[in-house]
C-alpha positions in Angstrom: 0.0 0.0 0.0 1.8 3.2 -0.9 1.2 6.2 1.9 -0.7 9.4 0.2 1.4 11.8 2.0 4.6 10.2 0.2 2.3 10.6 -3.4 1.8 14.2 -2.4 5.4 15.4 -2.0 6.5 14.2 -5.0 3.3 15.3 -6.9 4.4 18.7 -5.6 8.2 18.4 -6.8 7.4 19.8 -10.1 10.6 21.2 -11.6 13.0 19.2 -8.9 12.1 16.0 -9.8 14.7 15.3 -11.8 17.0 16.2 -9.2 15.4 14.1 -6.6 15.9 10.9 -8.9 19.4 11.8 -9.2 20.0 12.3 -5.5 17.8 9.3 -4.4 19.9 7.3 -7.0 23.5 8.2 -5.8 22.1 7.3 -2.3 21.3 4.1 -3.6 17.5 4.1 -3.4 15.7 2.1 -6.5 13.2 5.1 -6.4 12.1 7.8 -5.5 9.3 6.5 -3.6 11.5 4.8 -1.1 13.6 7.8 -1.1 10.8 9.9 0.4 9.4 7.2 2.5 13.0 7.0 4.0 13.3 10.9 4.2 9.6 11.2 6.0 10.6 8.5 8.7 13.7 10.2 9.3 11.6 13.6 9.6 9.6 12.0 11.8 12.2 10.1 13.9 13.7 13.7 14.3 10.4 15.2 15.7 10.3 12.5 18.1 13.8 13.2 19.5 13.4 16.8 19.7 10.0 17.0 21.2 11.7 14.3 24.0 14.2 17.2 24.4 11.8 20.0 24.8 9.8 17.9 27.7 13.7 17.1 29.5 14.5 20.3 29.5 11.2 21.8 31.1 11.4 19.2 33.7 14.7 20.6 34.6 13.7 24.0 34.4 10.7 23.4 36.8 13.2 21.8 39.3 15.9 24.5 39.4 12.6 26.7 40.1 11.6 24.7 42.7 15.5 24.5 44.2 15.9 28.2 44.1 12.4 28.6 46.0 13.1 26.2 48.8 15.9 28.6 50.4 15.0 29.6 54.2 16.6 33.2 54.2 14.2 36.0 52.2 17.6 37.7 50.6 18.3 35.0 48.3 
């Protein structure tokens, strides 16, 4: 079953077509369809990774808060 979203992008690719075939062949892709499908997991792989980041670093954030809130004197 071939994904629509993969049929969109290179419905869209109009005048760098060509140039995606030549870049999916030198990477050693038979065509361009697995090309995208390996370019759209990667994209979404990525997405995973950095929204895992984001939620690491606000956890962090909120316990620095916290640490710097817990202090018994009022000057600090």
């Amino acid at each position: 079953m071939q994904n629509e979203l993969i049929l969109e992008r290179i419905e869209n690719l109009r005048g760098r077509k060509p140039y995606e075939e030549k870049k999916a062949a030198k990477l050693g892709f038979a065509s361009l369809y697995e090309y995208f499908e390996d370019k759209i997991s990667k994209e979404a792989k990525a997405l995973e990774a950095d929204q895992a980041h984001k939620t690491k670093v606000k956890k962090a954030i909120k316990t620095k808060a916290v640490a710097k809130q817990a202090g018994s004197c009022s000057c600090c």
